[in-house]
ZADO-843892 format. One line per 3 residues: number of its first residue (from 1); for each residue x, y, z of N, C-alpha, C. Coordinates in steps of 0.1 Angstrom, whole numbers, always signed. Layout:
# residues N
NUM	X,Y,Z,X,Y,Z,X,Y,Z; ...;
END
This chain:
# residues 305
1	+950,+685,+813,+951,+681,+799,+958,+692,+792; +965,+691,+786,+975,+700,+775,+968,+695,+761; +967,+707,+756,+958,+706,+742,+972,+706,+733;
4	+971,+695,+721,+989,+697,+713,+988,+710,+709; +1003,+715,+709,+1008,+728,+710,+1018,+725,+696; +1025,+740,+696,+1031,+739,+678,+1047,+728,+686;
7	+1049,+725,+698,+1058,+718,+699,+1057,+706,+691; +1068,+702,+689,+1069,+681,+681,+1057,+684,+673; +1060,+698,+661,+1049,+697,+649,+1068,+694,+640;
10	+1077,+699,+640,+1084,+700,+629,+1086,+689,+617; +1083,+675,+627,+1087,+662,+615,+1075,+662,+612; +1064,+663,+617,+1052,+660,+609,+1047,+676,+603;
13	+1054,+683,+600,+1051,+692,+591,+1063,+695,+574; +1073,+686,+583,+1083,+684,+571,+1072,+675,+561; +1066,+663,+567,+1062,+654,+556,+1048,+657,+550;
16	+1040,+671,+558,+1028,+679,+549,+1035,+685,+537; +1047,+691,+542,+1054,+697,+531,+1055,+694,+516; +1055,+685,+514,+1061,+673,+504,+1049,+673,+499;
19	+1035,+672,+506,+1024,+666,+501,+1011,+681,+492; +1020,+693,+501,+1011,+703,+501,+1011,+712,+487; +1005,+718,+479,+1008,+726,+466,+999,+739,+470;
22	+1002,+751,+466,+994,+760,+462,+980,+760,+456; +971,+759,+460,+958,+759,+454,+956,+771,+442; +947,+770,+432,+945,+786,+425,+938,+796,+434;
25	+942,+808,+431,+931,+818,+438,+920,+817,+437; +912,+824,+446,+898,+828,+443,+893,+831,+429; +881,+825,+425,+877,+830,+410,+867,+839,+416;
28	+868,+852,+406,+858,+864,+405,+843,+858,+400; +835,+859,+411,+823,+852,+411,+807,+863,+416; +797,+861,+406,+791,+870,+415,+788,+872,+424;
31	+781,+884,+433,+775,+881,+443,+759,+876,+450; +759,+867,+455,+749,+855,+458,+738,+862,+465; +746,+872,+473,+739,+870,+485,+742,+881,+495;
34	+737,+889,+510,+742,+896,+514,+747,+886,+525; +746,+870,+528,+752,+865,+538,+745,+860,+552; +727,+864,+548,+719,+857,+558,+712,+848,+551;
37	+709,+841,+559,+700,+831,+558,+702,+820,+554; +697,+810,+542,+701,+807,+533,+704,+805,+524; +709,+812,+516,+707,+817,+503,+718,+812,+494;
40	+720,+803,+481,+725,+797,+477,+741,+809,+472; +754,+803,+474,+765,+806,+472,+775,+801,+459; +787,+810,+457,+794,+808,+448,+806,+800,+452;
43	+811,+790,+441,+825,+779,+446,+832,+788,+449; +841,+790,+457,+859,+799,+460,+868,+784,+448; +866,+794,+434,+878,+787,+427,+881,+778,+431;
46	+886,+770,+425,+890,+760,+434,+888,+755,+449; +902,+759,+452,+893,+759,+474,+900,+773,+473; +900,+783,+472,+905,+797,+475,+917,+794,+475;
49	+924,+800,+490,+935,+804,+493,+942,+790,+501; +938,+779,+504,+940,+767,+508,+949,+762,+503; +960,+758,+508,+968,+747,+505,+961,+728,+505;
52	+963,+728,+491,+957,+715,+489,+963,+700,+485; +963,+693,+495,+973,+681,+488,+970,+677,+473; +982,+674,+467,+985,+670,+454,+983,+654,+458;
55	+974,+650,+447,+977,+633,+449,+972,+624,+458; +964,+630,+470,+962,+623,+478,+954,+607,+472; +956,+603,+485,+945,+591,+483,+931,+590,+492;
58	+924,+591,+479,+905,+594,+473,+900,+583,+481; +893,+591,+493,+879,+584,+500,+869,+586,+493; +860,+586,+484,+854,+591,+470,+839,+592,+483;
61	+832,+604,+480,+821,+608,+487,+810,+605,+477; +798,+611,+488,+786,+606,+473,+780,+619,+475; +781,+629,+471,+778,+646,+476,+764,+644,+463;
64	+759,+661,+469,+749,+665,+462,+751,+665,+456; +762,+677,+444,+765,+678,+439,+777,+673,+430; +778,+664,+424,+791,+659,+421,+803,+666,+418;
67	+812,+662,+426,+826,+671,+419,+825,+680,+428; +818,+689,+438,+814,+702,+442,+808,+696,+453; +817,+703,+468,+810,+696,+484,+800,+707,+488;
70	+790,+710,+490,+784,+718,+500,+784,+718,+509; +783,+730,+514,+788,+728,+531,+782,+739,+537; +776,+746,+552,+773,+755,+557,+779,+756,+567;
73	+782,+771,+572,+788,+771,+586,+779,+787,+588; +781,+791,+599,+775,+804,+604,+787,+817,+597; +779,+829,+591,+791,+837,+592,+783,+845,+599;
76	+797,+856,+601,+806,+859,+602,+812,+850,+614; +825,+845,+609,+831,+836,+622,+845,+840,+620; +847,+852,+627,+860,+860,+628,+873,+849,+636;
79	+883,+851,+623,+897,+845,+628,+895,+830,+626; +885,+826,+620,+883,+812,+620,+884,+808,+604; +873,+816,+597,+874,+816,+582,+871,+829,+577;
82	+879,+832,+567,+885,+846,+563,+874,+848,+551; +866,+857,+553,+857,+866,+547,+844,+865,+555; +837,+876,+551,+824,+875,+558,+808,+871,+553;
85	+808,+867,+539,+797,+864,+532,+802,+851,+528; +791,+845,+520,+799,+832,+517,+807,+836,+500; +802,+846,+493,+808,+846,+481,+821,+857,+483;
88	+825,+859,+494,+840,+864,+500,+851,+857,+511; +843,+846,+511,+852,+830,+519,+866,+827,+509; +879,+830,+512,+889,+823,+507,+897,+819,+515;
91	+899,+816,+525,+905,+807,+535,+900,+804,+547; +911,+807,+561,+909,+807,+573,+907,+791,+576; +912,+782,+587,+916,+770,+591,+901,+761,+593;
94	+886,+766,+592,+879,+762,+593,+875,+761,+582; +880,+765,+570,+874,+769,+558,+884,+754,+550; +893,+755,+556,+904,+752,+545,+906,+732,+552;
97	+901,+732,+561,+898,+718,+566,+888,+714,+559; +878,+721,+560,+859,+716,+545,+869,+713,+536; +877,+722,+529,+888,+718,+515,+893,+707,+512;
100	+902,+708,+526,+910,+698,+522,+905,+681,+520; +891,+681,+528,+883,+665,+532,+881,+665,+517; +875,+678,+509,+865,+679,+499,+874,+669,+488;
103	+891,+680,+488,+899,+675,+477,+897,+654,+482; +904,+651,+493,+904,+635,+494,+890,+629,+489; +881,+635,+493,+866,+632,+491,+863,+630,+476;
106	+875,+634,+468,+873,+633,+451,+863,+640,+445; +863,+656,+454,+858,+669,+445,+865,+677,+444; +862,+687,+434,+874,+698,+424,+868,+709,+430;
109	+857,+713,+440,+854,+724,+444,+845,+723,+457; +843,+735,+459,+834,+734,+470,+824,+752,+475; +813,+750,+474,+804,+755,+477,+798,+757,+493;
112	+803,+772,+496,+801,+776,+509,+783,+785,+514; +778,+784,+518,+765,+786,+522,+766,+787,+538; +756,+795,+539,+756,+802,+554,+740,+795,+560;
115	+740,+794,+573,+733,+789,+586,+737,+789,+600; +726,+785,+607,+729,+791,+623,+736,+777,+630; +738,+782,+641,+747,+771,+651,+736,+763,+653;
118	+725,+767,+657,+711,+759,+663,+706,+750,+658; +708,+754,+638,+703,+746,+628,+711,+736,+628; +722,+734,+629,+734,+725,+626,+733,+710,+639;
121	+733,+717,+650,+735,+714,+660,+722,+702,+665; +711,+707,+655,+698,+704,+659,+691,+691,+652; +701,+692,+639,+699,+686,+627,+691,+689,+618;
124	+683,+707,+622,+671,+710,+611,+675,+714,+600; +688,+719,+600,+694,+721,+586,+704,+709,+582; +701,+698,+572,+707,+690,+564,+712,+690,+554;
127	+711,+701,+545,+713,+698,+532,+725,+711,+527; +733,+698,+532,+751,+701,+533,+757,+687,+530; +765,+683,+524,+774,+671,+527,+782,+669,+539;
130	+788,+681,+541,+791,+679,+556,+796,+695,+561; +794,+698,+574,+801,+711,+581,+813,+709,+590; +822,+716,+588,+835,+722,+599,+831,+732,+604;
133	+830,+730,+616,+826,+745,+627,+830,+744,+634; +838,+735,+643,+844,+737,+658,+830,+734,+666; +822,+720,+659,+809,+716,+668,+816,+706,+679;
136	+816,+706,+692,+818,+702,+702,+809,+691,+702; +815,+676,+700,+804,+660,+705,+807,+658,+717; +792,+662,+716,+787,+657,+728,+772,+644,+728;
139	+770,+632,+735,+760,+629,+733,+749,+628,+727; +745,+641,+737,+729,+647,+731,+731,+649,+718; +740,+655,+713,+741,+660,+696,+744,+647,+691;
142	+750,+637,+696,+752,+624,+685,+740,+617,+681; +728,+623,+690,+719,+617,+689,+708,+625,+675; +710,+634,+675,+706,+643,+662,+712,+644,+649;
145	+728,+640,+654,+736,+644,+643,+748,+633,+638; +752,+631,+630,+768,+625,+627,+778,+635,+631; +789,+626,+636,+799,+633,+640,+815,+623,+632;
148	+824,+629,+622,+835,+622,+619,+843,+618,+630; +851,+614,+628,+865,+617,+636,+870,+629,+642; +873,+633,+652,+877,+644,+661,+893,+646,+654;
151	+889,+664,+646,+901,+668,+641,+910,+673,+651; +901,+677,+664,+909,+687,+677,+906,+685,+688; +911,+684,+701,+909,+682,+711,+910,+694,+718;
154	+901,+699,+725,+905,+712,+736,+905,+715,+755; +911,+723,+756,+906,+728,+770,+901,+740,+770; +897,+744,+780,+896,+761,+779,+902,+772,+787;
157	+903,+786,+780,+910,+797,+784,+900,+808,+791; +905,+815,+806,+902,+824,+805,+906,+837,+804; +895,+845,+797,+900,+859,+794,+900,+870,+796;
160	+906,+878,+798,+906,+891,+810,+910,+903,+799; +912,+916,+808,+916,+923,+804,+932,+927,+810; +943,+934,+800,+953,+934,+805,+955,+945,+820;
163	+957,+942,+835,+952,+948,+845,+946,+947,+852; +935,+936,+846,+927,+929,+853,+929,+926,+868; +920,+922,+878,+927,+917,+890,+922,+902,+889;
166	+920,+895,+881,+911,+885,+878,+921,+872,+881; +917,+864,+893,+925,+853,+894,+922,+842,+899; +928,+829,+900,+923,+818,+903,+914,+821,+919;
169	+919,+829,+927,+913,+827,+939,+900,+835,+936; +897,+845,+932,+890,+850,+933,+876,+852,+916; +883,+839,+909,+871,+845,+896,+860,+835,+898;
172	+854,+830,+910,+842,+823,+912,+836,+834,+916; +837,+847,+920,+830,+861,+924,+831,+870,+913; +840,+870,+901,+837,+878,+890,+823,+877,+882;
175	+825,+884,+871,+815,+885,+863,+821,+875,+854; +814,+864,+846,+818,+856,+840,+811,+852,+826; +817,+853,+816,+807,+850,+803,+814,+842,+793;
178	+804,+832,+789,+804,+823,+782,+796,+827,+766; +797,+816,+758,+786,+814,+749,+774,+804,+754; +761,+812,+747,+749,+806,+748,+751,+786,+745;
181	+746,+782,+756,+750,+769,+751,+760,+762,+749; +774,+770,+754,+786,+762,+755,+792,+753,+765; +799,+746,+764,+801,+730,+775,+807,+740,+787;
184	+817,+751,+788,+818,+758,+796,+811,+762,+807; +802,+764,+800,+792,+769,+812,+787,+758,+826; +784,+750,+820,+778,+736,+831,+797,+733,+838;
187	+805,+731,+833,+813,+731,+843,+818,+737,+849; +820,+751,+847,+820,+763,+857,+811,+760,+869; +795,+760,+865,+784,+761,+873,+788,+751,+882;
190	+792,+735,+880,+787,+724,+888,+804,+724,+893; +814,+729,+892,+830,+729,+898,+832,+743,+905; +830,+754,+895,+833,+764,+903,+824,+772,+913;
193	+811,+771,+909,+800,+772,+917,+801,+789,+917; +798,+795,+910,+802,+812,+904,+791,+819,+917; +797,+828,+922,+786,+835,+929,+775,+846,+923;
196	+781,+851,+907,+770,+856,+903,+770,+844,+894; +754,+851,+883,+752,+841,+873,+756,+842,+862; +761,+834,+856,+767,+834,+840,+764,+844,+830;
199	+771,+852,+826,+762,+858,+815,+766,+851,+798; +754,+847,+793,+757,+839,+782,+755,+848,+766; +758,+845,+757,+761,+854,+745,+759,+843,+736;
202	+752,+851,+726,+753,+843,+711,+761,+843,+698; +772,+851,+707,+776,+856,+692,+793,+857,+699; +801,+853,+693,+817,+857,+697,+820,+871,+699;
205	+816,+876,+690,+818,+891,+689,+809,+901,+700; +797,+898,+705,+790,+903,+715,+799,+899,+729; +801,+889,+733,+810,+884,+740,+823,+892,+743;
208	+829,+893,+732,+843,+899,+735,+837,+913,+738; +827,+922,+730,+826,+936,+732,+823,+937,+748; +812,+926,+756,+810,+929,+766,+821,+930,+773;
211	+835,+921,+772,+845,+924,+781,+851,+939,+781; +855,+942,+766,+856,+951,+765,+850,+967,+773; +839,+969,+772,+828,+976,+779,+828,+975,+794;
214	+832,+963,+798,+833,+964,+811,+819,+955,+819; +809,+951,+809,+798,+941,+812,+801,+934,+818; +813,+924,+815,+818,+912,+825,+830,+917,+827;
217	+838,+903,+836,+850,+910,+843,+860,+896,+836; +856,+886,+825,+860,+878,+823,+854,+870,+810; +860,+861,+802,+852,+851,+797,+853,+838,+795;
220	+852,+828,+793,+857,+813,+790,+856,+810,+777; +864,+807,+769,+863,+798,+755,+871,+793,+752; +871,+779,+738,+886,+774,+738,+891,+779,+740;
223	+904,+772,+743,+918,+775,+739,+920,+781,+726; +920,+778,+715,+920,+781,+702,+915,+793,+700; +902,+790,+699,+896,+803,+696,+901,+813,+705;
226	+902,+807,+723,+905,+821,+730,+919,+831,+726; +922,+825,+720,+937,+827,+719,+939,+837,+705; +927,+832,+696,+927,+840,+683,+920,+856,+685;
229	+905,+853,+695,+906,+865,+701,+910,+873,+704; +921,+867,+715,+935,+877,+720,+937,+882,+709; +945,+871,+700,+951,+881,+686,+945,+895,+675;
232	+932,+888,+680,+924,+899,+671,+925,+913,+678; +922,+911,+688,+923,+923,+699,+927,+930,+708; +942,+923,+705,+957,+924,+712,+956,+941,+719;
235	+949,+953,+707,+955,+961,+708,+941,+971,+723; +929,+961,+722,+922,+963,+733,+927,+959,+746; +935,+953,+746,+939,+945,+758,+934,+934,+765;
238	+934,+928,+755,+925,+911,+755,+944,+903,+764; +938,+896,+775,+948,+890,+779,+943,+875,+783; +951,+863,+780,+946,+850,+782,+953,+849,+799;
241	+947,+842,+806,+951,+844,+821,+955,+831,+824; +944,+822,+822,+947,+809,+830,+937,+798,+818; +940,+782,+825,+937,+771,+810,+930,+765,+827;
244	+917,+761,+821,+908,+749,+829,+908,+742,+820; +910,+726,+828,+907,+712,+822,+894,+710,+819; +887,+720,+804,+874,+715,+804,+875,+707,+792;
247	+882,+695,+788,+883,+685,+776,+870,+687,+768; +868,+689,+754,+861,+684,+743,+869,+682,+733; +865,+674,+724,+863,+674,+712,+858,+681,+700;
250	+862,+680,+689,+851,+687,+674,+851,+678,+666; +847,+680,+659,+846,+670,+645,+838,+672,+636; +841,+672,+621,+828,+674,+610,+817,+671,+613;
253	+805,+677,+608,+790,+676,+613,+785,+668,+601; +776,+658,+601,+770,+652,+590,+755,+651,+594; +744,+647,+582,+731,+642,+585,+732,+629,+595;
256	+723,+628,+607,+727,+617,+610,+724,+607,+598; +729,+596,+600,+727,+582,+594,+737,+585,+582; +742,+593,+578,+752,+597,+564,+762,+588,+559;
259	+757,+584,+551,+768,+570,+547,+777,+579,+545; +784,+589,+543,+797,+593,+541,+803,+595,+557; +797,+598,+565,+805,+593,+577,+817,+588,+579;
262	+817,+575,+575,+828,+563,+573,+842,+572,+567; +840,+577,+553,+846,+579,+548,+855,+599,+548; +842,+603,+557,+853,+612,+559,+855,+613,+575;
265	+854,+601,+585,+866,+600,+590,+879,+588,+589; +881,+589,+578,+888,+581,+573,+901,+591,+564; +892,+602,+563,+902,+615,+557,+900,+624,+566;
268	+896,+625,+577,+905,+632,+589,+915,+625,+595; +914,+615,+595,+927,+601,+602,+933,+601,+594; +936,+600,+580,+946,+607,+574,+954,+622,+577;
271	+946,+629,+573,+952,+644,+574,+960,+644,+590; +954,+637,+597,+958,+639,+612,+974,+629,+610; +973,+618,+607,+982,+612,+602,+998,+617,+598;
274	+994,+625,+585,+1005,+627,+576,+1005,+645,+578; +1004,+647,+587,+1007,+662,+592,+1003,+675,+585; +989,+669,+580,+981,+675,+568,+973,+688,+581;
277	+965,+684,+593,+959,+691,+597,+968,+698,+605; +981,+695,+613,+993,+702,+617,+994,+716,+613; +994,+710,+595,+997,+725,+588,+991,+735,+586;
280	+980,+730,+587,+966,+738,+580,+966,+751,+595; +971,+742,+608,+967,+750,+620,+983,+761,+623; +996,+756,+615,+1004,+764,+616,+1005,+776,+606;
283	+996,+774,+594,+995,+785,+582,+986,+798,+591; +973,+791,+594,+963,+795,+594,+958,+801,+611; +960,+793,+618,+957,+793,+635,+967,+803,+641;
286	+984,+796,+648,+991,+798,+658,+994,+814,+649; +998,+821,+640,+1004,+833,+640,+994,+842,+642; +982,+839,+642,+971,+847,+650,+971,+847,+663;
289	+977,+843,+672,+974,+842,+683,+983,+850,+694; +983,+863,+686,+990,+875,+690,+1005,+870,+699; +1015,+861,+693,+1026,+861,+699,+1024,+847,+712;
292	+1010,+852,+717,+1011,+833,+728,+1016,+817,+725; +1016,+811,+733,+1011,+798,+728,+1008,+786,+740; +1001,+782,+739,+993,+775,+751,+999,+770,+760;
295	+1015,+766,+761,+1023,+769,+772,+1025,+781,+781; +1022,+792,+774,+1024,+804,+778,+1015,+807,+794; +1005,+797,+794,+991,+803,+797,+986,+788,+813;
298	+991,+794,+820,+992,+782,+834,+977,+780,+835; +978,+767,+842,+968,+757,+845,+967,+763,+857; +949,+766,+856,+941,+771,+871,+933,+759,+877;
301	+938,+758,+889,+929,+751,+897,+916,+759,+905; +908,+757,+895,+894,+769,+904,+884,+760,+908; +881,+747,+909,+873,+740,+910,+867,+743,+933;
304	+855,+745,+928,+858,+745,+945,+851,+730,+955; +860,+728,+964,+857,+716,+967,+848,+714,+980;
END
């Protein structure tokens, strides 16, 4: 599986073009919060730093707050959404996707609030109109949670260091690390059959330090993200090696049962449409990804049979 790449984006970025305007900056807002827990947050002006369609056509939401979407996602979520508290949130491609549904959704703002992956995932934390996180549907979670329409489709990358000797023959014997609870891990385990045991992480950034450190000898994560990694850490010598066929999905997170469901995948099938989410991932995603791009990065057959 090839995950779409910036190829055959140009005509469907010519016609975001047309649709896209400058959003206002960030409004000077106090500060809420130091960024744990829950603790209630300030609007980003407008949508911050977001390019936001002019004019679209209004899936009209029924939010908490009228006019104003609430939303939680976990911070710090480096390379994904740009700041680290929620009252220093002005962009980044996960930030600016909540925006953009918000603007179709027929709100003038939106209100960012912090929570864990486990709350989201679980359904114990509800009182959001909806979350962008790069949550992976699966099943078991459909059964806890709403899921919109799938903004992204992925495979995954692995990641080494530049030097490494880490390769298709031989990374079922490396040291191997995943995130706590990611779809990676079960199919490593049940295809590649790893001879040591996984080492799992909760946090992106513990993850990447253990490579770094020399903990593991490798790690698995999207494509996307793995690739933003790289970029972050180009200058540690984060190198993307090889792409396994491990197919997911993401998609906005809702309460289950959420009559808005309907309607905002009905403005992700737009944005996906009219080359609205194209852009959002050429502004915000590919020039982070230190110079790669997912052709760059050959397909490993490591499954052992």
């Amino acid at each position: 599986m090839r995950m779409k790449t910036r190829r055959g984006l140009i005509g469907t970025l010519a016609g975001a073009a047309a649709l896209l305007l400058s959003a206002c900056s960030t409004s000077g807002a106090a500060d809420k919060g130091d960024g744990s827990g829950d603790e209630p947050a300030t609007p980003a002006g407008n949508f911050g730093d977001c390019e936001i369609t002019e004019n679209p056509e209004v899936h009209e939401l029924d939010l908490i707050e009228p006019g104003n979407v609430t939303t939680k996602v976990p911070l710090p979520t480096p390379g994904a959404i740009i700041g680290d508290t929620p009252d220093t949130v002005s962009g980044g491609y996960l930030y600016c996707i909540a925006a953009e549904i918000a603007n179709r959704g027929g709100a003038s703002d939106i209100t960012l609030q912090n929570t864990t992956f486990e709350a989201i995932i679980s359904g114990v934390d509800s009182d959001f109109d909806y979350t962008v996180w790069d949550v992976i549907i699966t099943p078991e979670r459909e059964e806890v949670i709403d899921f919109a329409t799938p903004y992204r489709t992925f495979d995954a990358t692995v990641v080494t260091l530049e030097g490494s000797d880490v390769t298709p023959e031989n990374f079922k014997d490396k040291r191997i690390g995943t995130l706590n609870g990611a779809r990676q891990a079960p199919w490593i385990e049940e295809n590649v059959k790893p001879s040591q045991q996984l080492r799992a992480y909760n946090e992106n950034q513990e993850m990447i330090t253990a490579l770094i450190t020399g903990q593991i000898d490798a790690f698995v994560h999207d494509t996307d993200g793995a690739l933003l990694f790289v970029g972050e850490n180009i200058d540690q010598g984060l190198v993307p090696v090889g792409r396994l066929p491990i197919e997911f999905s993401v998609g906005p997170v809702l309460k289950k049962g959420d009559p808005n469901t309907p309607a905002v995948s009905k403005i992700v099938e737009d944005m996906l449409a009219d080359g609205t989410m194209d852009a959002i991932y050429e502004k915000w995603v590919y020039p982070k990804w230190g110079g790669y791009t997912v052709d760059d990065i050959p397909e490993w057959n490591v499954a052992t049979n």
